[in-house]
C-alpha positions in Angstrom: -9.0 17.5 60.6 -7.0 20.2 58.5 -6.6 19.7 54.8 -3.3 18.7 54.6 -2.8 16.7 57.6 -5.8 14.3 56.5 -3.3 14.3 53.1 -0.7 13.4 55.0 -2.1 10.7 57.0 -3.8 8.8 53.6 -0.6 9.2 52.4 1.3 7.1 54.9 -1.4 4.4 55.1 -1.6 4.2 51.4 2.1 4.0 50.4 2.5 1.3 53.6 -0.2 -0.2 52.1 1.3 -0.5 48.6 4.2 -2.1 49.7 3.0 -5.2 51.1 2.4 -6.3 47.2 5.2 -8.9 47.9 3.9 -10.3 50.8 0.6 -11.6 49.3 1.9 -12.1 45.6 5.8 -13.8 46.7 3.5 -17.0 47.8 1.1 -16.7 45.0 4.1 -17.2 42.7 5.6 -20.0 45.0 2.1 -21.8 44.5 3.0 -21.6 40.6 0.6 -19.1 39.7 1.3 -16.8 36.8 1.5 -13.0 37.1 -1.3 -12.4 34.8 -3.4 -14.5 36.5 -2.5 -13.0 40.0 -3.2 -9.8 38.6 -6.9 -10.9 37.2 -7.7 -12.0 40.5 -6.7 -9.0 42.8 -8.4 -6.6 40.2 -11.3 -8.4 39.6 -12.1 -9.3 43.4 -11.0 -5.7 44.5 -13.4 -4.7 41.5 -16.4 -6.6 43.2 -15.7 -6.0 46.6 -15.2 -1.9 45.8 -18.2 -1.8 43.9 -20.7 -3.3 46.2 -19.3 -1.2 49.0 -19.8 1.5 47.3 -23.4 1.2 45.8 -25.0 -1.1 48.8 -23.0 0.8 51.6 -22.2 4.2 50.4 -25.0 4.2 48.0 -22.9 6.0 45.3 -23.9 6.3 41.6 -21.3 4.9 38.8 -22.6 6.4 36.5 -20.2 8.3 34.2 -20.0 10.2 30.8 -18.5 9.6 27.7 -16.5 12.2 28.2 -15.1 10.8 31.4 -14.8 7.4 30.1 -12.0 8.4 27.4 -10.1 9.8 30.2 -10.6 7.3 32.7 -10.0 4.2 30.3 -6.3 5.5 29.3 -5.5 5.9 33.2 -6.9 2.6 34.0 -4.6 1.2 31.8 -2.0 3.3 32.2 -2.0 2.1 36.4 -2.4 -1.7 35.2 0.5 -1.5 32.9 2.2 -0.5 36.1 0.9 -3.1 38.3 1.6 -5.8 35.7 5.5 -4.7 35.4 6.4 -4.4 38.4 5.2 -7.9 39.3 6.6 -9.5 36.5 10.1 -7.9 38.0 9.6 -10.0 40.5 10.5 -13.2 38.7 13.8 -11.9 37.4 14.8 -9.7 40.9 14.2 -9.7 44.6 11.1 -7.7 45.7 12.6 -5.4 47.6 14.9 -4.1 45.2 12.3 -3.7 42.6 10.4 -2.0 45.2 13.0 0.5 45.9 13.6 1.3 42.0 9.9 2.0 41.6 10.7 5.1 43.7 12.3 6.8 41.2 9.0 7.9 39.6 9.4 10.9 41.7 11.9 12.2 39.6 10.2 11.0 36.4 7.0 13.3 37.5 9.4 16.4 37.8 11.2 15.6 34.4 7.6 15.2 32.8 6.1 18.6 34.3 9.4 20.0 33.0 9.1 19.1 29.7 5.5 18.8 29.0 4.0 21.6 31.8 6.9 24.0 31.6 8.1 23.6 35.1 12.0 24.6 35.7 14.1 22.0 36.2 16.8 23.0 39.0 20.3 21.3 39.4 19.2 20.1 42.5 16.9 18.0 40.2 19.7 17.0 38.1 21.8 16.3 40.9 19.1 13.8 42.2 19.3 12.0 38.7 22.8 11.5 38.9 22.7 9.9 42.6 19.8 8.3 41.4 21.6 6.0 38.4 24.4 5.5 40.4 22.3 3.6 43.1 20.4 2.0 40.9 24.0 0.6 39.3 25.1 -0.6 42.6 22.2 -2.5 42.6 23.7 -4.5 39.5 24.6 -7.6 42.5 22.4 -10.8 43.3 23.3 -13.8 45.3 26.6 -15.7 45.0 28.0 -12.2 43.8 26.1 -13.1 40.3 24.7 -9.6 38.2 21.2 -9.4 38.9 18.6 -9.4 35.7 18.9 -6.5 33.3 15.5 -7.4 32.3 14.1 -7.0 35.9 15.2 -3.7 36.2 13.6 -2.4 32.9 10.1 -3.8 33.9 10.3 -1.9 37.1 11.7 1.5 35.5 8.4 0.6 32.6 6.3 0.5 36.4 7.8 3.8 37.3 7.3 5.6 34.4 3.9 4.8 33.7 3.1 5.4 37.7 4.6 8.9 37.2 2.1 9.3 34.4 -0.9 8.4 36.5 0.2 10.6 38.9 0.8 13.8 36.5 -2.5 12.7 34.8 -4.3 13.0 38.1 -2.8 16.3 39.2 -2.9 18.3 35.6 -6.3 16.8 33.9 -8.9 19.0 34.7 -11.8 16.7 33.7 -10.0 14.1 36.7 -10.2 17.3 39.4 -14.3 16.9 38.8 -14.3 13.2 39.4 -15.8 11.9 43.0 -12.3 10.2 44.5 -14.0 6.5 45.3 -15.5 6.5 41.6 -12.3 7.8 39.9 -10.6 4.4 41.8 -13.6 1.9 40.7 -13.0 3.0 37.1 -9.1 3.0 37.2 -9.6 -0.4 38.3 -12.5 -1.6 35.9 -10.8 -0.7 32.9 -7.2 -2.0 34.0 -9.1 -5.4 34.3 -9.0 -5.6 31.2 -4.9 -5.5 30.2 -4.6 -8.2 32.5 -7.8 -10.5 30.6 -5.9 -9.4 27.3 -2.5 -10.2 28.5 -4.0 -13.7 29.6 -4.7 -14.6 26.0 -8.8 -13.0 26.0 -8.6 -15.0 30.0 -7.5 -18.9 28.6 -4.2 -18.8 31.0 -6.0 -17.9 33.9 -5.3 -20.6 36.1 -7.5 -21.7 38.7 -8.0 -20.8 42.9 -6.6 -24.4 44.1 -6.4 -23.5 47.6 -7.8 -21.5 50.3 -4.5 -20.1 51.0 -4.1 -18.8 47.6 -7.4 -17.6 47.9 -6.5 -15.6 50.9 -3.7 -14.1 49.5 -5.3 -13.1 46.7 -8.2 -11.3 48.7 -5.4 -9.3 50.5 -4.2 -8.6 47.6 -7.4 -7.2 46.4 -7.7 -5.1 49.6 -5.0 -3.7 51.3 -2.3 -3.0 48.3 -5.2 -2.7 45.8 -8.5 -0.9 47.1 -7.4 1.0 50.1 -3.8 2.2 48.6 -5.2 3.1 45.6 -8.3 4.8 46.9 -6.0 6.5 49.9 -3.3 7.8 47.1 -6.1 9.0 45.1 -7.3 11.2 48.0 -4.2 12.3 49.0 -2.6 13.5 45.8 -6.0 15.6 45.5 -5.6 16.5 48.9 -1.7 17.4 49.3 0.0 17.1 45.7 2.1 14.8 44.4 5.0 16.4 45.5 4.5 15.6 49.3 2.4 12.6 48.4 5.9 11.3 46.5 8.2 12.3 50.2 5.5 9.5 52.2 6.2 7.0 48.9 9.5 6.8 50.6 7.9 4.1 52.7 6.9 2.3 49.9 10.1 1.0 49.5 10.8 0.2 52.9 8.1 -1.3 53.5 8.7 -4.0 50.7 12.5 -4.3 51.7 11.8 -4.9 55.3 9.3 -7.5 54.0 11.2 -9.2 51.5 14.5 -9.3 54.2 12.6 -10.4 57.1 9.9 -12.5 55.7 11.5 -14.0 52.7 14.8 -14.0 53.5 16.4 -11.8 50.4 19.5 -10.9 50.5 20.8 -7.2 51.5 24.2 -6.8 50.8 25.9 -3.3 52.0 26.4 -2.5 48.0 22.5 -3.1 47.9 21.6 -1.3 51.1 23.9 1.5 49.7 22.1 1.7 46.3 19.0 2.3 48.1 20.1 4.6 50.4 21.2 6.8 47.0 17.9 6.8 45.3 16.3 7.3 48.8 18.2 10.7 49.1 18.2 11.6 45.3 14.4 11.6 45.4 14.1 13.3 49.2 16.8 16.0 47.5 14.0 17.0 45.2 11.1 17.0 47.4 12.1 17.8 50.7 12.9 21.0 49.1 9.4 22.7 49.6 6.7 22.9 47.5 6.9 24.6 44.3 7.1 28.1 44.1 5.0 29.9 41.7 6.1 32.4 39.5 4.6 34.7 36.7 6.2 34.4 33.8 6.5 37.4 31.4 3.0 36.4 30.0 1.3 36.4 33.0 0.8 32.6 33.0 1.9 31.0 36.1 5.1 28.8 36.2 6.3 26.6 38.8 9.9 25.5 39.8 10.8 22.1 40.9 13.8 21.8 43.3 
């Protein structure tokens, strides 16, 4: 199978994948469990069942230097700040709209490349900023009419931004490019295991597995939108970029709507399903148009242009 079409395939499995978070953590919450200690669980089982499959079964060293730790720790923590935000938003708004806000990080990673890695920002970029605050401000609506929670929407835009930093990390740190993809998402994982034990008061809140439904929830929760998304992203973001990893998040967010509409019965108002149709087409604006181009600048360093 070709390069990019092995990409492209990881990609849609792994952004599907992602987006069945609130199918396995909705209940969780309904159960009365915390978000901290839903998050504990899902990384620590994914943690175990990851890292036996990968030493008894794939019989892969994981082993790593120094050197790679202080790169890998920051990006482990960096993805479970993301995980733990998002979640949280949960509480305050319905799943499927935080869901769709998340995708905005595509336009956060071409803002950061433009400002940190020199990459032109075009006014198609702009453009796709503008649409994308406007349907983000229709989604300012809950049930009964009633504004949905402020609050809910700056814990997913924290999720976004520090997902668009995982991702730049793992496209523009060259230590990351020599990192084998399975132990690059053990480690991501082992060390963002630890902001969720810390944010549990040093693991005293963790509440305990009660039932074998919350148990089951929490093991799909450590598979599908933990291990193979994550693993899957990783690959395909090496494999394809982040720019045409970012146009198959798109069914991230539909995914989790079609979800949270059919499964928990959230409400989807035609201001709501208009908001999302916005962001959808601010972010395709920016990556549907092609990969960037390169371009020498007058140094002879290569540039890119986004847009």
């Amino acid at each position: 199978m070709k390069r990019k079409n092995k990409g492209i395939l990881l990609g849609i499995w792994g952004t599907c994948c992602y987006g069945t978070n609130p199918l396995f953590a909705l209940p969780l919450f309904a159960a009365g469990m915390t978000t901290d200690s839903i998050l504990f669980y899902r990384y620590g089982f994914a943690l175990i069942i990851f890292g036996l499959w990968l030493t008894l079964h794939k019989k892969i060293s994981l082993r790593i230097s120094w050197r790679e730790t202080a790169v890998l720790l920051p990006l482990g923590v960096i993805f479970a700040i993301s995980s733990l935000t998002l979640y949280q938003s949960y509480i305050y708004i319905g799943a499927g709209i935080a869901s769709t806000i998340l995708f905005i990080y595509p336009i956060l990673v071409a803002l950061m490349m433009s400002a940190f890695f020199h990459e032109k920002i075009s006014l198609r970029t702009i453009g796709a900023i503008i649409l994308t605050t406007v349907g983000i401000g229709l989604f300012y609506e809950g049930k009964d009419g009633q504004p949905i929670s402020l609050w809910g929407v700056v814990l997913v835009l924290i999720s976004a931004l520090a997902y668009a930093i995982y991702m730049v990390a793992l496209k523009n740190v060259r230590l990351l490019k020599r990192v084998q993809y399975s132990k690059l998402t053990f480690y991501v994982m082992f060390f963002g295991l630890f902001v969720f034990f810390f944010a549990a008061d040093f693991g005293t809140k963790i509440q305990p597995i009660t039932t074998v439904f919350m148990l089951g929830c929490l093991l799909c929760s450590a598979v599908i939108p933990t291990i193979i998304s994550l693993e899957t992203m990783t690959i395909a973001i090496k494999l394809i970029g982040p720019t045409l990893s970012a146009v198959l998040g798109a069914l991230e967010p539909v995914t989790a709507v079609f979800i949270g509409v059919l499964i928990f019965g959230e409400h989807l108002s035609l201001r709501i399903a208009c908001g999302i149709a916005l962001i959808l087409a601010a972010v395709m604006l920016i990556i549907l148009s092609g990969q960037p181009k390169q371009k020498r600048s007058p140094t002879g360093i290569k540039r890119h242009k986004i847009g």
